[in-house]
GUDOKE-357864 format. One line per field, with one value per residue (C-alpha): x, y, z; residue in one letter; residue number from 1. Coordinates in steps of 0.5 Angstrom, whole numbers, plus 2048, in hexadecimal, padded with zeros to 3 digits. Layout:
<nodes>
X: c(X ...)
Y: c(Y ...)
Z: c(Z ...)
residu: c(A ...)
num: c(NUM ...)
</nodes>
This chain:
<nodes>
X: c(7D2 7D3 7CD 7CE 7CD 7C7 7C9 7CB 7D2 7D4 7D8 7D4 7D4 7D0 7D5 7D7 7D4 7D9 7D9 7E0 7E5 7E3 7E9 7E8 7ED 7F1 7F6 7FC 800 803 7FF 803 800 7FB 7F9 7F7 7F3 7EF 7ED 7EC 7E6 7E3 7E2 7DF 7D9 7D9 7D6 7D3 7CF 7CE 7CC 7C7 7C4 7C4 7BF 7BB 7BB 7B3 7B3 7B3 7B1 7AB 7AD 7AE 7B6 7BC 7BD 7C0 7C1 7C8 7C8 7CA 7D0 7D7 7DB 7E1 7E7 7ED 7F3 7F8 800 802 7FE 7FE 7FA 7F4 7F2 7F0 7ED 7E8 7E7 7E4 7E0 7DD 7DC 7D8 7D4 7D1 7CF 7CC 7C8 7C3 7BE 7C2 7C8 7CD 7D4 7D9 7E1 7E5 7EB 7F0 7F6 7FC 803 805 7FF 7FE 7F7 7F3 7ED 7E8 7E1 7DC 7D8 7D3 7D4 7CE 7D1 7D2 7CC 7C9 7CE 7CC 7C4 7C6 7CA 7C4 7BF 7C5 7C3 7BC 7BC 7C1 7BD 7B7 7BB 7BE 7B8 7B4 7BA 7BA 7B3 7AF 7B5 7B2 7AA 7A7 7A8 7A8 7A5 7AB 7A6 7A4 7AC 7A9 7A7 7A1 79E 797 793 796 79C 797 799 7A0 7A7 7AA 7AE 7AB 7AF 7B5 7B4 7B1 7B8 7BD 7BF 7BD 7C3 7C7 7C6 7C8 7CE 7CC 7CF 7D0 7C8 7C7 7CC 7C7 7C1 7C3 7C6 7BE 7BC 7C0 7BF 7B7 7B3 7AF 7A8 7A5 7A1 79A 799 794 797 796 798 79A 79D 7A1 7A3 7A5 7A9 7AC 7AD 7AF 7B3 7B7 7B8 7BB 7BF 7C2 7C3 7C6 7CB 7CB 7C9 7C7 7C2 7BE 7BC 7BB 7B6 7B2 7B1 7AE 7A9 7A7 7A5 7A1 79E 79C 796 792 791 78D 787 782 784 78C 78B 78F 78C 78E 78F 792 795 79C 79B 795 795 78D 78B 786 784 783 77B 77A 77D 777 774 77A 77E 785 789 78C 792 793 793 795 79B 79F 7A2 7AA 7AA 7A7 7AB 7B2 7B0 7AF 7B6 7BA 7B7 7B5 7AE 7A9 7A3 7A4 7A4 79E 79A 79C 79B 793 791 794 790 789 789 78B 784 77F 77C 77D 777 77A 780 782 784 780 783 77F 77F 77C 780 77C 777 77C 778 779 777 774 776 77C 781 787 78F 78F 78E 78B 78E 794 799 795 797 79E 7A0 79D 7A3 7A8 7A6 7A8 7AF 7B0 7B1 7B6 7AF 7AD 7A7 7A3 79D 79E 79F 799 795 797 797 790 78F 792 78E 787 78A 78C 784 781 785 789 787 789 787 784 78B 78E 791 791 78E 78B 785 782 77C 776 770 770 772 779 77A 77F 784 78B 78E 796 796 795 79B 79E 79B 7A0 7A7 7A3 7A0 7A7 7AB 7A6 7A7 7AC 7A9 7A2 79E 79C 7A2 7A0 7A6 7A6 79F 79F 7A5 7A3 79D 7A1 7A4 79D 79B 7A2 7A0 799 79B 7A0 79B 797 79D 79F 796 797 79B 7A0 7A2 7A0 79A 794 791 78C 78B 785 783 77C 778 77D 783 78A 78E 78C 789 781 780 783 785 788 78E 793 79A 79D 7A4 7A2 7A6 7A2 7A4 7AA 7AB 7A8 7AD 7B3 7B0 7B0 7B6 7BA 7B6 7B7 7BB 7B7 7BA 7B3 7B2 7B7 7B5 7AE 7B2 7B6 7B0 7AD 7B4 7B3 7AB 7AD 7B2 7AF 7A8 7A9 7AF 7AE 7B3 7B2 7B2 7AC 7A5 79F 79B 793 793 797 793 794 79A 79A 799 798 79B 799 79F 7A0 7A7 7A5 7AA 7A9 7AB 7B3 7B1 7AE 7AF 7B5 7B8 7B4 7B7 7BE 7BE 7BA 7C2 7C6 7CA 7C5 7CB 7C7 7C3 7C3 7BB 7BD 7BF 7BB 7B3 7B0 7AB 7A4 7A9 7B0 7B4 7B7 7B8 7BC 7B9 7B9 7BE 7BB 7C2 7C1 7BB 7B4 7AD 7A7 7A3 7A9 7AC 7B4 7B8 7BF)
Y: c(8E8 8EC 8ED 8EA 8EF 8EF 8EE 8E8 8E7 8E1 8DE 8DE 8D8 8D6 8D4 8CD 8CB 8C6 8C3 8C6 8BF 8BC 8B9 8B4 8B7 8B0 8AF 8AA 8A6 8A0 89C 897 890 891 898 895 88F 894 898 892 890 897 896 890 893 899 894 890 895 899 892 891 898 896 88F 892 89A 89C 89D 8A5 8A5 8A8 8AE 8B4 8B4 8B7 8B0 8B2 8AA 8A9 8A3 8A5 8AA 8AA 8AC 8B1 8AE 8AF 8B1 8AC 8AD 8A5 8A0 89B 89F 89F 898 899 8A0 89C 897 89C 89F 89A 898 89F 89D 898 89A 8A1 89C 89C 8A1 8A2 8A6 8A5 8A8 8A3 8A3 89F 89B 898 895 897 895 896 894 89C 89F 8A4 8A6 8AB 8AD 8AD 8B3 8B5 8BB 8BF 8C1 8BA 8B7 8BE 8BC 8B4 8B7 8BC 8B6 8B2 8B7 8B8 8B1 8B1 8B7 8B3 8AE 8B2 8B6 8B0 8AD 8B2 8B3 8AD 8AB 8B2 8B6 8BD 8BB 8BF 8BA 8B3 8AC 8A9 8A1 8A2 8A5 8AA 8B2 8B5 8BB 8BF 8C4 8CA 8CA 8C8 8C3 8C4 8C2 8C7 8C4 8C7 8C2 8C4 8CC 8CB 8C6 8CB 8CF 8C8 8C6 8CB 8CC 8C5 8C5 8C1 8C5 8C0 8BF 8C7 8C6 8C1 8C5 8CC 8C8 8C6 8CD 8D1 8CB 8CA 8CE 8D1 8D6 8D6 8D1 8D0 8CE 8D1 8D1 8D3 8DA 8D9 8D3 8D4 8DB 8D7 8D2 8D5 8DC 8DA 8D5 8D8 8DE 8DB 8D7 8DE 8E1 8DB 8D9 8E0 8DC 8E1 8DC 8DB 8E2 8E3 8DD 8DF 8E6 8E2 8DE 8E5 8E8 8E2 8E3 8EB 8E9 8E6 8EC 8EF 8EE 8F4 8F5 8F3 8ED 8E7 8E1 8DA 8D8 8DB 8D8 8D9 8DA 8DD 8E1 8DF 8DE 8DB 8DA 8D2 8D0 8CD 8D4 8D7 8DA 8DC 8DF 8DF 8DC 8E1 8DC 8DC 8E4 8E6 8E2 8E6 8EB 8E9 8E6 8EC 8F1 8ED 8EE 8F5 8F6 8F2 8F4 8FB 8FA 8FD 8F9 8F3 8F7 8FB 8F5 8F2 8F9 8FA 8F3 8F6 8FC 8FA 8F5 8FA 8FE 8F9 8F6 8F0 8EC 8EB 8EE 8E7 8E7 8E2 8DE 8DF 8E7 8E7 8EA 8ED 8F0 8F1 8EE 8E8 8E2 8DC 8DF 8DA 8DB 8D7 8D7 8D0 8CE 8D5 8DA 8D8 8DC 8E2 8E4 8E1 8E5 8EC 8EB 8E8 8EF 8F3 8EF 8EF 8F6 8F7 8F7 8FE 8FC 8FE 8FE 8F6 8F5 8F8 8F5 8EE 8F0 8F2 8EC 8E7 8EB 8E9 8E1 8E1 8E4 8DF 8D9 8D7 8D3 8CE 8C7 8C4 8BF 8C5 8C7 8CE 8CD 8D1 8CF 8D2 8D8 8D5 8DA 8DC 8D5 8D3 8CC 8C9 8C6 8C8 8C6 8C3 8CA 8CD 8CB 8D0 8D5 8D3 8D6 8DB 8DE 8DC 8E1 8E7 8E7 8EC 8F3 8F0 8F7 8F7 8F3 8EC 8EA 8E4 8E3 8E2 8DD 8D8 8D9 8D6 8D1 8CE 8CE 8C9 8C4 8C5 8C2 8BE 8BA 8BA 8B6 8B1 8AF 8AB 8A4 8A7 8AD 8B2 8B7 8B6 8BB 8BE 8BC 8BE 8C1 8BD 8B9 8B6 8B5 8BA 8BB 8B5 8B4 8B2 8B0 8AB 8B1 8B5 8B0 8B1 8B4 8B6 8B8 8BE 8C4 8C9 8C5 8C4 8CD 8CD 8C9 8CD 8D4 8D2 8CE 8D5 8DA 8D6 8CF 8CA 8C5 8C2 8C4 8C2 8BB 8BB 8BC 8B6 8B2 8B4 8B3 8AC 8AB 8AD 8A9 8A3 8A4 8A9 8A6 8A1 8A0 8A5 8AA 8AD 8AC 8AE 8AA 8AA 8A7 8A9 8A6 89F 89A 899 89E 89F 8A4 8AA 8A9 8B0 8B3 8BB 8C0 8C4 8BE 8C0 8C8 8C8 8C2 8BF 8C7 8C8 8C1 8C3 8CA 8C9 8C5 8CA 8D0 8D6 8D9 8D5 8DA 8DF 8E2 8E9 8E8 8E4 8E2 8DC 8DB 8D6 8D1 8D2 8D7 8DB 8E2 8E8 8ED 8F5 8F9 900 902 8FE 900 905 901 906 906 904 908 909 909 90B)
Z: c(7F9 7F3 7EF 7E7 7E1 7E0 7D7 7D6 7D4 7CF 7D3 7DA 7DE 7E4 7E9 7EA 7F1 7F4 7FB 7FE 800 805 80A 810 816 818 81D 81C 821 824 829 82F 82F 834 832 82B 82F 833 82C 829 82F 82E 826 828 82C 828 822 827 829 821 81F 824 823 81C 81E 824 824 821 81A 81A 813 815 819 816 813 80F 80B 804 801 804 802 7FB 7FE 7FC 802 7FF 7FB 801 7FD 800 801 801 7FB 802 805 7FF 800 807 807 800 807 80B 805 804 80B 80B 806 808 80F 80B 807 80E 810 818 816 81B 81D 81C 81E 81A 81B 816 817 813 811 818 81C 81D 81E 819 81C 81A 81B 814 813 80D 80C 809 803 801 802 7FE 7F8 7F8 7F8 7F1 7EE 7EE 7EB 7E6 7E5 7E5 7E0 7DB 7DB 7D9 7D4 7D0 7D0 7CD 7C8 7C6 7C5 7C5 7C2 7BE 7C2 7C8 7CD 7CD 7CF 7D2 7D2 7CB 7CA 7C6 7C4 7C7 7C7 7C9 7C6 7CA 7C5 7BF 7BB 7B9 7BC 7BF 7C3 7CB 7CE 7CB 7CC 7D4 7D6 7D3 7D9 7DD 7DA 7DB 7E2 7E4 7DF 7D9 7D4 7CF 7CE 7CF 7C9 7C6 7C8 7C5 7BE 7BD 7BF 7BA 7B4 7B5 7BA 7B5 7B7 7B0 7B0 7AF 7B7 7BD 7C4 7CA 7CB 7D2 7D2 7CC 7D0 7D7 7D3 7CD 7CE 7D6 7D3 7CD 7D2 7D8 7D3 7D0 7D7 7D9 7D4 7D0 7C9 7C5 7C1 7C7 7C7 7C0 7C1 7C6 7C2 7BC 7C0 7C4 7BE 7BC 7C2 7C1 7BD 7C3 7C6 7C1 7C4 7C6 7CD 7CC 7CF 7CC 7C9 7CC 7C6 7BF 7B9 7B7 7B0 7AF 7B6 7B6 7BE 7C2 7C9 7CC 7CB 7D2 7D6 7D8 7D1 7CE 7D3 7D4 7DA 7E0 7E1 7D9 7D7 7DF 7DE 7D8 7DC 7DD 7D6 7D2 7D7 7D6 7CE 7CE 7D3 7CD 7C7 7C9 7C5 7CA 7C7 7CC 7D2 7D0 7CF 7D6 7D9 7D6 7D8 7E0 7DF 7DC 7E3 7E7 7E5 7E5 7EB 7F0 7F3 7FB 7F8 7F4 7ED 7EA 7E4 7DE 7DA 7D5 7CF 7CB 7D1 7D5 7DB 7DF 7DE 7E3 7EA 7EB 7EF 7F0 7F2 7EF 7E8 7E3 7E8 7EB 7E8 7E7 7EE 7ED 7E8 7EB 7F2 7EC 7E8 7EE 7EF 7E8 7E8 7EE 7F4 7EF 7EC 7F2 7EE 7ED 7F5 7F7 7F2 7F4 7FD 7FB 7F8 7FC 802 7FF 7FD 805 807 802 801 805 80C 810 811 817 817 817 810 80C 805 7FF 7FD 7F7 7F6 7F2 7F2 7F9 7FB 7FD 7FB 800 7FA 7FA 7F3 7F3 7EE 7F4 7F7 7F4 7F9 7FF 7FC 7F9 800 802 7FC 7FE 805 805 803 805 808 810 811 810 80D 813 811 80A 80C 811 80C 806 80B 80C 806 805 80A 808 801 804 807 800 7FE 805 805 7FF 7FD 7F9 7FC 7F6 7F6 7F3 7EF 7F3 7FA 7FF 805 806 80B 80F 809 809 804 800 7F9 7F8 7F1 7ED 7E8 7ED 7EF 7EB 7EA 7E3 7E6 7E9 7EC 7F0 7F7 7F6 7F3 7FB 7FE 7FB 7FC 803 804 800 806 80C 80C 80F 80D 80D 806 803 807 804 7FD 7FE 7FF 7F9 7F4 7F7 7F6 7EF 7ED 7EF 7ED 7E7 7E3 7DE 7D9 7D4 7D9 7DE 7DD 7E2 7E5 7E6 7ED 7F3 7F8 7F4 7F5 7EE 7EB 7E4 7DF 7DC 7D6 7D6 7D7 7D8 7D7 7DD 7DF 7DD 7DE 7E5 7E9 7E8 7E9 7EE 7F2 7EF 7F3 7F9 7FA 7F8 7FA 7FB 7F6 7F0 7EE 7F3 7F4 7F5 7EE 7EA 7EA 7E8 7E2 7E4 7DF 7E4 7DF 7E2 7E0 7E3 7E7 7E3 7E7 7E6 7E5 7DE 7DC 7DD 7DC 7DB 7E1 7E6 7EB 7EA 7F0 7F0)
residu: c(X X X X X X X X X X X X X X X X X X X X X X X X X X X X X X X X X X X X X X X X X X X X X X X X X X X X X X X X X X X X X X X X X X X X X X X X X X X X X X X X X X X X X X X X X X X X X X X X X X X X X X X X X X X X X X X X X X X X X X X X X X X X X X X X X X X X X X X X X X X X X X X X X X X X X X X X X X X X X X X X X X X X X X X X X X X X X X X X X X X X X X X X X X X X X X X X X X X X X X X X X X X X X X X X X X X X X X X X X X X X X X X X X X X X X X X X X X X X X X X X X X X X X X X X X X X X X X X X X X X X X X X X X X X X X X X X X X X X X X X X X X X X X X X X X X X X X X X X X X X X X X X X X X X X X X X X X X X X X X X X X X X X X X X X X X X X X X X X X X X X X X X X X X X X X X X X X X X X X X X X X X X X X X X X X X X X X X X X X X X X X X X X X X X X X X X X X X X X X X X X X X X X X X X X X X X X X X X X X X X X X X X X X X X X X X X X X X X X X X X X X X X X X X X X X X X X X X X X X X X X X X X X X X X X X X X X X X X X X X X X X X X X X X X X X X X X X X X X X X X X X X X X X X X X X X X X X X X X X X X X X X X X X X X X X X X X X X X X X X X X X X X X X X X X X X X X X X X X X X X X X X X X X X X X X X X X X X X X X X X X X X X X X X X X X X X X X X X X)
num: c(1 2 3 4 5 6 7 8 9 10 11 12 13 14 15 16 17 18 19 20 21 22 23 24 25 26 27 28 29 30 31 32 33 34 35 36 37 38 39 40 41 42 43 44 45 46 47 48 49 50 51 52 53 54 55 56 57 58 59 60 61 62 63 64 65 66 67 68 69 70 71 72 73 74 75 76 77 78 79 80 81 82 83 84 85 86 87 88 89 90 91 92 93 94 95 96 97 98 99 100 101 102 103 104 105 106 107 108 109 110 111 112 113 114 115 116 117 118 119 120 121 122 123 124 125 126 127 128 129 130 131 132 133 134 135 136 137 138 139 140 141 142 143 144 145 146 147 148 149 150 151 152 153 154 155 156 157 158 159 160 161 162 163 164 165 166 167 168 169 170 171 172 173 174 175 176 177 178 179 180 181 182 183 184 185 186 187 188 189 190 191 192 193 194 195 196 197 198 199 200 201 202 203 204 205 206 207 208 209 210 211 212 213 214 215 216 217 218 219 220 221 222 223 224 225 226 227 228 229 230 231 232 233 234 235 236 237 238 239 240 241 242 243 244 245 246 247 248 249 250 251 252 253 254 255 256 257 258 259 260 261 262 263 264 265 266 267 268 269 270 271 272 273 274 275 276 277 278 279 280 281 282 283 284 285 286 287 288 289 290 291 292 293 294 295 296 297 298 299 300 301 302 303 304 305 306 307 308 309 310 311 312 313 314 315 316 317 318 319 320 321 322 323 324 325 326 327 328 329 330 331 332 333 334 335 336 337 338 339 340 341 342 343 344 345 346 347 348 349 350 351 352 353 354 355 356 357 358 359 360 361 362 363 364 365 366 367 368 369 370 371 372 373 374 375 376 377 378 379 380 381 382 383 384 385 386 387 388 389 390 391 392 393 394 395 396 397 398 399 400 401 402 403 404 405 406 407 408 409 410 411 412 413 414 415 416 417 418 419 420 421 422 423 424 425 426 427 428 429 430 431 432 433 434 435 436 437 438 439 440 441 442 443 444 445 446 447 448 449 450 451 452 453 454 455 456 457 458 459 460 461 462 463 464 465 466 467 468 469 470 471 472 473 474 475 476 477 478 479 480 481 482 483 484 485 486 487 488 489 490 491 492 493 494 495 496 497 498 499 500 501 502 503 504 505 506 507 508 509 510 511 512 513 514 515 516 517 518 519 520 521 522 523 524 525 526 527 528 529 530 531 532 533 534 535 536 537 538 539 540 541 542 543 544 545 546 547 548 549 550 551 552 553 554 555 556 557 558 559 560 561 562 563 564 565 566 567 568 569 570 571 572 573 574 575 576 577 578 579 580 581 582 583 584 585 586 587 588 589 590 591 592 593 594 595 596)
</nodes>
């Protein structure tokens, strides 16, 4: 495989994925009277014998099994020679179909009669590739539903509310209307070939995405998902506007750094350049996910634009954590910005911490595997979260608990999820040769949130799930049961499907394309629910945008090539944008080391 040039260029497209044409071999010829009584016989008990495997063999639906919903696939159009010979091959489709439509699926020989009472007989297979392509249609479906919903009902808001059919929005984008949907579905759109509403997108933001107004945001989630957003967009398509862009908001972003240690406001407003810390984040102090997770952007910032401020900023953040010290080795979540101290001693790989350590192996294969200082910082960490945190339960499941004053708290959150593909994508360059640990470790992580999801009703994760007197994998209070469309599972799925391909990852990803468009699709698009462990669940009315930039990709590249962006060449932001690896031949950083 090629390695694509790093710049883009305006005409790069990302190569259509398409199954090769499937063919069915068949053999022709003619039959004497008794040759044609004898295969007849067969037929007969060959179905016999499917149908009554059909009524009286044991429903597998409960084993473990590669089932992809065949009931909705399409065999392949056979080009035929004669018009005569269509109608009878139509027969046989839909024949096919309707023996698909069970959960036993069998081999079956046909036999038809032609003109001259001839035989064609063929074996009916379902190739891989074929089931995949029907998979990436339907969430190509899913995500137009989404889509169109949100522009017909929210168009120009942040995100939508698909049972009120109307725009949302929440504080971390302040109180204006910056499109978020809009921005974090771009190149969403574009890998599933969505062009036309890529167009739709791109026309909106050239037109209307202003950042001069009077609004305080969220510094990291702004980041993750407009700057990610509007990068990817520019790598991906090579539209110069996304880049420019995406300048614009970084500079509206620069004054938040303006504290007495260096590190970053949560929030900042655009207009004034005024920031501020949340009041319930342990007096004050900024968050280590949210001012640990600006690395990529800020270097792909300095990289386009040649300005060093951006990368400067990361950098000091890095260097400063490196000087202080850790209880046990933990990064606790809270620093206070103007002591430059920590804050309550709460450590977690789940929500408050998550793509700190992220972003520390992302930092590293960003720069082409040179910035050694990244991938030891995050071995060392990860070292710690294996001595602290991590434990198995007494059923057998590895879990990550949370670090609370000395104390672990046996909780893992659907935040943390995450953690299983990220162990997975380290593996490979992990000292002392644990690669193959840190792998089956990743593995287990995966079954462990498989199993968060197959213990409720609806087969979707709860928010957080305990380990605790007698109960696994499952939720406890009331507020801890419900699923707002998140992705962290379904990022594991796919991380660990592309580094071993077991086929069941992209099984348990097909369970969940089915429990979300069953119980989160309603007609104005898809909502969370507060429930999962209800049969009637109710909805959260909430059609996030993460929903379109992180879920809906995630499923839609766990059942694809391995050659849609391939890992060697690009890193994925914590909001699923992709961006391109920094090949030292095109670019020297400070602090790297330059390898020829």
């Amino acid at each position: 495989m090629t390695t694509p040039a790093l710049l883009p260029l305006s005409g790069r497209r990302i190569p259509t994925l398409s199954p090769g044409a499937s063919s069915f071999p068949h053999h022709r010829a003619t039959l004497r009277l008794s040759e044609k009584f004898i295969l007849l016989l067969i037929l007969s008990a060959f179905i016999t014998l499917c149908f009554g495997a059909f009524f009286f063999l044991p429903d597998n639906s409960k084993h473990k099994r590669f089932d992809f919903g065949l009931e909705d696939v399409l065999i392949p159009h056979i080009e035929s020679e004669k018009e005569a010979r269509h109608s009878s091959r139509q027969v046989i489709h839909e024949l096919i179909d309707g023996f698909i439509s069970s959960t036993k699926p069998c081999v079956f020989m046909f036999v038809f009669i032609g003109q001259e009472f001839s035989t064609l007989a063929f074996e009916v297979y379902f190739p891989a590739e074929l089931v995949t392509e029907n998979t990436r249609n339907k969430l190509i479906k899913m995500m137009k539903h989404a889509w169109d919903s949100y522009r017909q009902y929210g168009w120009g808001h942040n995100e939508l509310k698909p049972i009120a059919k109307k725009g949302h929005s929440t504080n971390i984008f302040g109180n204006s209307q910056m499109g978020a949907t809009i921005v974090d579905a771009l190149d969403t759109l574009y890998i599933m070939g969505l062009h036309d509403e890529f167009k739709d997108a791109q026309e909106w933001i050239e037109q209307n995405l202003d950042f001069s107004v009077n609004a305080e945001v969220s510094v990291f989630e702004v980041n993750i998902r407009f700057i990610g957003g509007l990068l990817a967009a520019y790598y991906l398509s090579g539209q110069e506007v996304f880049k420019v862009k995406a300048v614009q908001l970084a500079e509206k972003l620069l004054p938040a750094f303006n504290t007495p240690t260096g590190i970053p406001w949560a929030m900042v407003n655009l207009k004034s350049g005024v920031g501020r810390n949340w009041g319930w984040a342990s007096a004050g102090s900024s968050i280590l996910a949210e001012f640990g997770t600006l690395h990529m952007e800020f270097v792909h910032l300095t990289y386009l634009t040649g300005n060093p401020a951006y990368y400067q900023k990361v950098m000091h953040i890095r260097k400063l954590l490196a000087k202080m010290d850790r209880p046990n080795g933990l990064y606790p979540n809270y620093l206070n910005p103007r002591t430059g101290r920590w804050g309550q001693h709460h450590t977690s790989v789940g929500g408050l911490g998550d793509s700190f350590y992220e972003y520390l192996l992302k930092a590293w294969l960003m720069s082409d595997k040179t910035d050694t200082e990244a991938r030891k910082t995050y071995d060392d960490a990860i070292e710690a979260i294996e001595r602290h945190l991590i434990r198995k339960s007494n059923g057998g499941l590895t879990f990550i608990g949370e670090w609370k004053n000395g104390h672990l708290e046996r909780k893992m959150g659907h935040l943390t999820c995450f953690a299983g593909g990220m162990f997975a994508l380290g593996a490979d360059g992990s000292p002392d040769d644990k690669a193959g640990h840190y792998l089956q470790l990743g593995a287990e992580i995966a079954h462990t949130c498989h199993e968060s999801y197959d213990r409720t009703v609806l087969k979707l994760g709860p928010e957080a799930f305990k380990f605790d007197s007698g109960l696994e994998a499952v939720a406890v209070r009331q507020n801890e049961k419900y699923y707002i469309l998140r992705p962290e599972v379904i990022e594991t799925y796919w991380y660990m499907w592309r580094f071993t391909h077991d086929p069941k990852y992209r099984q348990w990803g097909w369970e969940a394309v089915q429990a979300i468009d069953k119980y989160c699709r309603v007609s104005g698009g898809f909502s969370g629910v507060k429930d999962v462990y209800s049969s009637n669940p109710t909805y959260d009315d909430v059609q996030q945008s993460f929903f379109l930039a992180e879920t809906l990709k995630y499923l839609y590249l766990l059942f694809s090539s391995d050659e849609l962006l391939p890992l060697e060449n690009w890193v994925f932001n914590t909001e699923a944008h992709p961006l391109p690896v920094l090949h030292q031949g095109n670019i020297t950083l400070p602090g790297s080391e330059t390898q020829r």
